[in-house]
N, C-alpha and C positions, 0 to 999 in steps of 0.2 A: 595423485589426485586428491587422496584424504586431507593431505598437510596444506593442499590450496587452497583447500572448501573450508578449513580453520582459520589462516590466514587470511580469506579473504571476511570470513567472518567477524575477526575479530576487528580489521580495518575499521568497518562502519559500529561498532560496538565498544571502542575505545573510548574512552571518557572525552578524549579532546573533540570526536567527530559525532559521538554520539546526537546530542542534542540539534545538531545542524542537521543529519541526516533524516531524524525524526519530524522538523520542521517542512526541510524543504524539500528531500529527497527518500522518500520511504522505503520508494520500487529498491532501494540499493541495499535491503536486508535480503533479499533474495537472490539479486543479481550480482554484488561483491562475491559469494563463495560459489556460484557460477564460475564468474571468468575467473578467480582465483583458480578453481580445480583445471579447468580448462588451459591456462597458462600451464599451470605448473607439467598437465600432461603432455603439451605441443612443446614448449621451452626447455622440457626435461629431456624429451627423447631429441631433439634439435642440439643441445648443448651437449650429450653422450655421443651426438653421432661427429660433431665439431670436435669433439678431442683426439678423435681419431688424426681426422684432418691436420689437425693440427700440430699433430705428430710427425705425420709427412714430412711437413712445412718445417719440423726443427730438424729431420734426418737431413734433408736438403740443405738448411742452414750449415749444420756440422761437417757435411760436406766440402761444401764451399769456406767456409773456414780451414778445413784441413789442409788446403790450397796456398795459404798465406804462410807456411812455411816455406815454401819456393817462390814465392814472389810477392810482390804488396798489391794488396787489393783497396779497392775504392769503398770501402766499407757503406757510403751513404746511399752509394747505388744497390748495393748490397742485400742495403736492410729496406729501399725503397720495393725493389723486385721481392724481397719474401715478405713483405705487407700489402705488396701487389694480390701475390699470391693467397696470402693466406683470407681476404677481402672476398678473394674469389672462391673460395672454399668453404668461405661461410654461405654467400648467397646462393651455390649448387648444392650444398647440405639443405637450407633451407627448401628448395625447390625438388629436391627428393622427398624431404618431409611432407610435403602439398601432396606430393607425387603418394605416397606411401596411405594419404588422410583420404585418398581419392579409390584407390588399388583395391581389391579385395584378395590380391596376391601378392604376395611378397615380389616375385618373378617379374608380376605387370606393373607395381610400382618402381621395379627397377628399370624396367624397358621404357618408360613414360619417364623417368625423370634424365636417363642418358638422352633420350631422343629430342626431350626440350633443349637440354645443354647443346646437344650437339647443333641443332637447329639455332639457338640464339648465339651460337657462334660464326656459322654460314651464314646470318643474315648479312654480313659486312660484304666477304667476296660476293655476294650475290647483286648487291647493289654496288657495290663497284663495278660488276663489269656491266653494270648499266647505265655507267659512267657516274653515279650519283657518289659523291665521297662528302657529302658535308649534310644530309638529310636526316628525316625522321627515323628511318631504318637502322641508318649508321648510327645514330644515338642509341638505339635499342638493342645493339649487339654487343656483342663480351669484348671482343678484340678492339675496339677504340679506346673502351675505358680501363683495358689492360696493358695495351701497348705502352704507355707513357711510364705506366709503375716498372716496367720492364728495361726499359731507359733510364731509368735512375729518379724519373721525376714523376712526384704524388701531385694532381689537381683535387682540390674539395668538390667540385662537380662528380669525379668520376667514384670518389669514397662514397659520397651521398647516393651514388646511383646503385652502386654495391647496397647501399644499406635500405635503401627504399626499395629495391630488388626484393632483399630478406625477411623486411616486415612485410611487405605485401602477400607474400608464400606460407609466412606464420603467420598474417591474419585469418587470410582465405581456408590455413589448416583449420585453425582455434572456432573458425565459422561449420566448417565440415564434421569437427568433433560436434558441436553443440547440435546439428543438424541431428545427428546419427543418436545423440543419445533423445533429442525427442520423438522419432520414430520408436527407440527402446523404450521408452515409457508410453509412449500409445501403443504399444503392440503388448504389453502388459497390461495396461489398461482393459486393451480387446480381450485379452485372455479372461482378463476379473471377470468381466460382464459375460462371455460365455459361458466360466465357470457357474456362473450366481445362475444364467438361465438354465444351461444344463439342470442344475439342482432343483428349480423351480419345477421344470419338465419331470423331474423324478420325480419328487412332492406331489404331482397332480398326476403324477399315472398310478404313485402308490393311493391316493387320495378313492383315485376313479376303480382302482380295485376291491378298493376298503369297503366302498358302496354296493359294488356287483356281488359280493360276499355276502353283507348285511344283506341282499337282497335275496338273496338262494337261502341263507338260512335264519329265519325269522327269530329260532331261539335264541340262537346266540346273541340276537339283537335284542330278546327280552329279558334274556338274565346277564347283559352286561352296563 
């Protein structure tokens, strides 16, 4: 988060932006190492949890490569099914990640992001057997825009919908972090101001003693 809040600082404080920033866009000294932090901590833990995936995605490749030693493989369909694949690895990381910015348990952000996968993949059989095969639902599920990569063939609709999938699940996180952390700073805040009246409260009860003192004992009020 440190190194976002730098970078994102230093973005609007470079000599090339600076002056234009200062012109037209102010608000963006404060709000550059905002989303900078913010990025870096949604995109970090996103991008640690993708390499896992995507490790997967190369066993499975070496796999299947180990196969073309006893016979020839169609390489294009190949590499089209493990960039199917690995598409789709990114946009369920993603949506765990949401899942995870949403959880306040490791366990409930695991069961919230199987249960969405699992759900935006039945949405297809479900509206198939309501005989709808070319609809808004069937757009919306995994299996249409997976099938094709699976068959050897990539459409840019269906990349695009993997990737608009992804950013949507890391915007909604990067909005969930910034949520969370202004509740943590109002709830600090709340603390300040109790602390400061707490104190004030002590101040005037030692205050309201100090008097009931002087007032029992006169001398010490005249030889002080």
């Amino acid at each position: 988060g440190l190194l976002g809040w730098i970078a994102g600082g230093m973005t609007v404080t470079d000599a090339a932006s600076k002056d234009w920033v200062n012109a037209n866009a102010i608000f963006l000294h404060w709000l550059a190492p905002i989303c900078g932090a913010f990025l870096v901590i949604v995109a970090g833990k996103w991008l640690g949890a993708l390499g896992f995936v995507l490790a997967l995605v190369a066993i499975a490749a070496a796999m299947s490569l180990s196969l073309s030693r006893g016979t020839t493989l169609d390489l294009g369909k190949l590499a089209a099914g493990l960039l199917g694949l690995a598409v789709l690895g990114m946009a369920l990381t993603a949506l765990g990640i949401l899942a995870s910015a949403y959880a306040q348990h490791p366990a409930g952000a695991a069961t919230a992001a199987a249960a969405a996968g699992v759900l935006l993949w039945i949405l297809d059989g479900a509206a198939r057997a309501r005989g709808e095969t070319d609809g808004l639902i069937n757009y919306l599920a995994l299996p249409g825009h997976l099938t094709q990569a699976m068959r050897g063939v990539l459409y840019g609709p269906d990349l695009a919908w993997f990737a608009l999938l992804t950013v949507l699940c890391l915007g909604l996180a990067m909005r969930r972090v910034a949520r969370l952390r202004e509740c943590i700073e109002q709830a600090i805040d709340l603390l300040r101001v109790m602390r400061c009246a707490q104190g004030d409260a002590q101040a005037r009860a030692a205050f309201r003693h100090r008097r009931r003192t002087d007032r029992r004992d006169p001398v010490a009020v005249f030889f002080k």
